[in-house]
N, C-alpha and C positions, 0 to 999 in steps of 0.2 A: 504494500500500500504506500502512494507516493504523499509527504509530507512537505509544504514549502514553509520553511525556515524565512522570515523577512528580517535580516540583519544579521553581520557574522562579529556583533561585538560576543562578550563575555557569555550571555545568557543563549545566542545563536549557536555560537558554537559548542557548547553544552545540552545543549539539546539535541544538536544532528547527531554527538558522540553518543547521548540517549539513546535516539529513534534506533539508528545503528543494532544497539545491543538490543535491542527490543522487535528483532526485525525486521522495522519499517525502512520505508526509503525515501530518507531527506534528500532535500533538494534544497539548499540553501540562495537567498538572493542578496545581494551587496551592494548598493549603491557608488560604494567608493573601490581605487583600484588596493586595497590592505583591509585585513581584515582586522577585530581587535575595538574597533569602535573607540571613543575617547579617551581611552586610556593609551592610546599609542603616544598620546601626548604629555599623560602624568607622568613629569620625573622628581615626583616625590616620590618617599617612600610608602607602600599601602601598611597600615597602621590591621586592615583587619584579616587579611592572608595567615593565620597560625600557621607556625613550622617553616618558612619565609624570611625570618624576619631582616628588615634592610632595605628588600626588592622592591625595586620602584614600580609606578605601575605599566614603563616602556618591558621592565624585564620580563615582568609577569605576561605580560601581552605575545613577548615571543616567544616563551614558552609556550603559552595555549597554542600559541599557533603554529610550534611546530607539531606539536603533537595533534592537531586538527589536519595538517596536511599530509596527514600519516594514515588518514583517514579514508577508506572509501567511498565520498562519499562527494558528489556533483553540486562546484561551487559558480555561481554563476556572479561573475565579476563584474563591477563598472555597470550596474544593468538596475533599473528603473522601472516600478510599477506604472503601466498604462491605465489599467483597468481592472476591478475583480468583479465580476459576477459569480452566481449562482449558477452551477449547471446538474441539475436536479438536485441530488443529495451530496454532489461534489461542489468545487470551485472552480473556475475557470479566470487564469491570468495570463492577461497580454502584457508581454514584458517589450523593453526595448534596449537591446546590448551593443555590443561593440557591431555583431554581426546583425545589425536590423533590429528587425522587432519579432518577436516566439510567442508562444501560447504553451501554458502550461495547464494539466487536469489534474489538481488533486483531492485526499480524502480530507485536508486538515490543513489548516494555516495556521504558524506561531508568528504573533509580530511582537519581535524584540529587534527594535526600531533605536532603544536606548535613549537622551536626552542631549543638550547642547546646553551652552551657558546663556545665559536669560541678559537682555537686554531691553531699553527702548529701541523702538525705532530709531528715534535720532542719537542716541549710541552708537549703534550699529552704521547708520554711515557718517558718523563722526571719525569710528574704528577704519572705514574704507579710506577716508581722506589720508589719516595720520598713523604710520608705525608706532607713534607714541601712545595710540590707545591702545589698550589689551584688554578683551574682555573675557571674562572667566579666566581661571587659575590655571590650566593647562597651557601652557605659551610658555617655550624655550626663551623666549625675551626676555621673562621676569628672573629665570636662571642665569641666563649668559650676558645681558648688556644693561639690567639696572644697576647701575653703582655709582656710588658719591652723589644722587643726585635727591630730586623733590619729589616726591611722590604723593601722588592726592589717591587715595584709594575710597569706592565709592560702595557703599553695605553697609551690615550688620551684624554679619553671622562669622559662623565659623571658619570663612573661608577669605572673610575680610580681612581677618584679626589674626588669624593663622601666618597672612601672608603680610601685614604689618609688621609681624615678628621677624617673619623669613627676611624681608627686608632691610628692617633699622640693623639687623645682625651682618649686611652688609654694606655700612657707613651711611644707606641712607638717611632721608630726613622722610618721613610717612605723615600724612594726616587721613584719618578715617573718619567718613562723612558717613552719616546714617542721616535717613529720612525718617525716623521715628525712634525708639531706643533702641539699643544694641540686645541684641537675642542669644550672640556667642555663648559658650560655654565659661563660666565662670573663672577656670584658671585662665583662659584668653583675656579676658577684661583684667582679672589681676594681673598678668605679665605686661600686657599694653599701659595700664597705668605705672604699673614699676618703671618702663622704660623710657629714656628722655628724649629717643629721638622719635617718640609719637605722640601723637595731640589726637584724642576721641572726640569727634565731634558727633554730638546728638539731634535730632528735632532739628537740622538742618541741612539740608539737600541743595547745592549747589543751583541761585535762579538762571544760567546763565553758561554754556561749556562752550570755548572756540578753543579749535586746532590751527598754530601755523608751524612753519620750520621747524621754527626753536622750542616749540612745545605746547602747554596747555593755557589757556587761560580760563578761570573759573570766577563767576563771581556770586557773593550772596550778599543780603539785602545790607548788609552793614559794609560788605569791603570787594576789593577784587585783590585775588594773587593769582602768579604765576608758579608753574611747575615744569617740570621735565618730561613726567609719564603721569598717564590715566590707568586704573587699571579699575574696571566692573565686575563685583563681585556679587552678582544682584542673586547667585546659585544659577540654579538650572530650571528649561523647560523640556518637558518629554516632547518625543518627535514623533507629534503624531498626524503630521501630515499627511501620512498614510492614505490617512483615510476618504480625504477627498477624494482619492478615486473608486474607493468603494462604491458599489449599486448602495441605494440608500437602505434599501432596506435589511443589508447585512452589515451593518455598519454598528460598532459595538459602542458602546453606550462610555461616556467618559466620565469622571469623577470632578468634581468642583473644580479643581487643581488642571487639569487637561489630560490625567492621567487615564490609562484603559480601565475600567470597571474588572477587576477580575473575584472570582472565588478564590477558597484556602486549595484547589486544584490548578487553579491559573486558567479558568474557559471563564470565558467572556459573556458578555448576554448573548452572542449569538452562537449558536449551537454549531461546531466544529471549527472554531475561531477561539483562539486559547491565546496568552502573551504572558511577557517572561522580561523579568529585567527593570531597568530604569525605566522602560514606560509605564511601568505601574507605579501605584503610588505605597512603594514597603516602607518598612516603617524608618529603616536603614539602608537606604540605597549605598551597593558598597558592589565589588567583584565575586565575594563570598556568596552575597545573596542573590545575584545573577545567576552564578552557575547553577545554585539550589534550585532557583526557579525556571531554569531551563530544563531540569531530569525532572521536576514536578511536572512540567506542561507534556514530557515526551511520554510521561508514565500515565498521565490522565488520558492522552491518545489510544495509547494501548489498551486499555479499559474501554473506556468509550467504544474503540472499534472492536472489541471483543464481544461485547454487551449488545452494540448494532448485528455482529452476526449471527446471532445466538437467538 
């Protein structure tokens, strides 16, 4: 029974290594030319990997993937959903790849689609204009070319205040703007205030961001400064663009968040449409809990279509 895989990050590729041992025959789909999904770009170290410890999440990511290409199992690269219909009790997907455009028939769909780092609009092509914006915390940039300099970083959370620290511990000067209070984890706000080359700013979001050459300028209602680099840490949104092309009526039902609606098995509201990964909304989006929910979605297939023939 043919399985299409939408996504070859963390929870993708765990799930076709699933289907595999479970008999089934995945079919994996990949928008990009690498598989791995945003962690090809974590080079931090993953904090929840047990038996790991140190591994960043570029290491991590070649490991799954060598061990994924070791796999028998049909990966289709570089290739984009057209369309998904219903074709009776199956799916039907027009894809479009390197070679044209194909059609696929299967008994089941897993979309582990994963997420991206969360922006405005006019963030985003603030980011287009200027090298000097970074948005979300995966960018070689914030490792290899911030130093000695001004950094405005824009959040709240964990990932603001994390990377305040990573920062001022490389001669930076940090300032952390929140648009409401800081949410971080408690030893982050105690280390951020322990340390003098960052300034927490609260209840105060920048009225005002231009990019030129020489860097940023930001202003809020009392003052204007200039800085070096930008970096938005606003977290992530799931990707679940997906679904636009979905026929409407198989089109899985999403969570407040934008996340897939899934059960404690990973099926969706629509009946042979299952997802796995960061496009769900767990309660700890991590690599651990991807792979988990990628052998929960391949193992709920197998059930499901045992229970269908029977």
């Amino acid at each position: 029974m043919k399985v299409a895989v939408i996504g070859a990050g963390p929870a993708g590729m765990s799930c076709a290594n699933a289907l595999l041992s479970f008999g089934l025959e995945p079919v994996v789909i990949e928008r990009a030319a690498q598989v791995g999904g945003i962690q090809r770009a974590n080079f931090h170290p993953n904090l929840w990997m047990l038996g790991i410890p140190g591994e960043t999440g570029c290491q991590i990511t070649e490991r799954l993937a060598r061990h994924y290409f070791d796999l028998p199992v049909t990966t289709l690269m570089n290739t984009r959903l057209l369309a998904v219909t219903r074709a009776g009790t199956a799916f039907n997907l027009r894809l479009a790849g390197p070679e044209g455009e194909s059609e696929q028939v299967v008994a089941a769909l897993v979309l582990a689609t994963g997420s991206r780092p969360r922006a405005t609009p006019e963030l985003e092509a603030l980011g287009r204009h200027s090298r000097r914006v970074v948005i979300g915390p995966l960018n070689d940039r914030i490792r290899d070319e911030v130093r000695n300099a001004r950094v405005l970083v824009l959040g709240g959370g964990d990932n603001a205040l994390d990377h305040a620290l990573f920062l001022a511990e490389r001669g930076n000067h940090v300032t952390v703007s929140a648009r409401s209070r800081f949410s971080a984890r408690r030893q982050f706000q105690g280390a951020c205030d322990a340390c003098t080359g960052i300034e927490l700013v609260s209840g105060q979001a920048p009225t005002a961001l231009a990019a030129d050459d020489d860097g940023i300028k930001a202003a809020w209602p009392d003052r204007k400064e200039r800085y070096d680099w930008l970096l938005v840490m606003y977290g992530y949104r799931p990707n679940n663009d997906l679904l636009d092309v979905f026929e409407p009526a198989i089109r899985p039902t999403l969570t407040a968040s934008g996340h897939i609606h899934v059960d404690r098995r990973q099926q969706t509201t629509v009946p042979g449409i299952y997802a796995a990964g960061d496009i769900t909304d767990s309660i700890q989006p991590s690599v651990p809990t991807a792979i988990a929910q990628g052998l929960a979605a391949a193992k709920a297939i197998e059930q499901d279509q045992v229970t269908q023939s029977t």
